[in-house]
N, C-alpha and C positions, 0 to 999 in steps of 0.2 A: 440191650436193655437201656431205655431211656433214664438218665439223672438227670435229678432237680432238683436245683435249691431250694430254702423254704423259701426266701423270698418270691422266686419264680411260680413257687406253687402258692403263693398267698396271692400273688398276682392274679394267676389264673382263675382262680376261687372266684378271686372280685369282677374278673370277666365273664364268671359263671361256665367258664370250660373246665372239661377232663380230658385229659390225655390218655392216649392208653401207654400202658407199662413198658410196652415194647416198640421196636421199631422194626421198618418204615413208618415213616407217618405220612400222612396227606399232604399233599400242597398246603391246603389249609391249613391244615396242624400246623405246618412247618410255617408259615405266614405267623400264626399266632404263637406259637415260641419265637421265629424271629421279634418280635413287636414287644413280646413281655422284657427279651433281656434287653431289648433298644432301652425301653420305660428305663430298666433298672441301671443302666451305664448311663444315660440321663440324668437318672437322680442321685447315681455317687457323681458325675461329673459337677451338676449344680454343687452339691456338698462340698467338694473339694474347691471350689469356686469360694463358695462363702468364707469356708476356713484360710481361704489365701489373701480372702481383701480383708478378713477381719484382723490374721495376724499383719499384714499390711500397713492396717490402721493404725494396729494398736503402734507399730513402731513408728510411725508419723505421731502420735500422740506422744509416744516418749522420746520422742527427738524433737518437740515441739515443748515440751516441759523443762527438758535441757537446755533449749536456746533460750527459753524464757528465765530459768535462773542464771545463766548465764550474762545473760543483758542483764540482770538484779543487780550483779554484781559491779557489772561494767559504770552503771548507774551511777553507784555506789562510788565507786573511784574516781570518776569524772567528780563529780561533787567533793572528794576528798581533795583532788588536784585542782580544782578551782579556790577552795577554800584555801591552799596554799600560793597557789599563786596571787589570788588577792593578797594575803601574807606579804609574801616579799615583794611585791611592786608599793604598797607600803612604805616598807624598810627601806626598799630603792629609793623613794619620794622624800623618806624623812632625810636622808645621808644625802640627797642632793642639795635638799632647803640649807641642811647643817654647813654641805662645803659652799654653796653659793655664798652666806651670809658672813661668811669672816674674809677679812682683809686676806690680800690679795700677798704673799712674802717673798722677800724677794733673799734673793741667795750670790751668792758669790763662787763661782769655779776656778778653780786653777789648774793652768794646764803644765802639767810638767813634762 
């Protein structure tokens, strides 16, 4: 006895064929059930396609939202660290003016 999916059998519908119940079948027959289940692994393989580049993407999208906070961050700290280093190159410039501008002392060693 011939089984068929329903999809198999809504295929055939749509080709306008009937099968009969039983087997053998025809060359032909067998021609057009080979051709329906081709369609139908076809169109679960396109399926399974779509869902592989969609979930695909979507992780490029969230590895793409991650690097981009990421760099927010990084951003952020460059800016913190340049804000300090203007700071103390500053401080460095005042305490060089400070030791250049006072006389020069002189000291005395002893060597024992």
């Amino acid at each position: 006895q011939l089984r068929l999916t329903e999809e198999e059998k809504r295929l055939l519908a749509q080709e306008g064929v009937t099968l009969p119940g039983d087997l053998p079948l025809t060359q032909a027959e067998e021609r057009l059930l080979k051709k329906v289940r081709r369609k139908i692994r076809n169109k679960q393989s396109a399926q399974d396609s779509r869902r592989r580049k969609k979930e695909y993407l979507d992780g490029l999208e969230s590895r793409a939202a991650a690097c981009s906070a990421l760099n927010q961050e990084l951003r952020k700290k460059v800016q913190e660290l340049e804000k300090s280093n203007g700071s103390l190159l500053r401080q460095l410039q005042a305490l060089i003016k400070e030791t250049s501008t006072k006389p020069a002392q002189t000291g005395t060693c002893v060597l024992v």
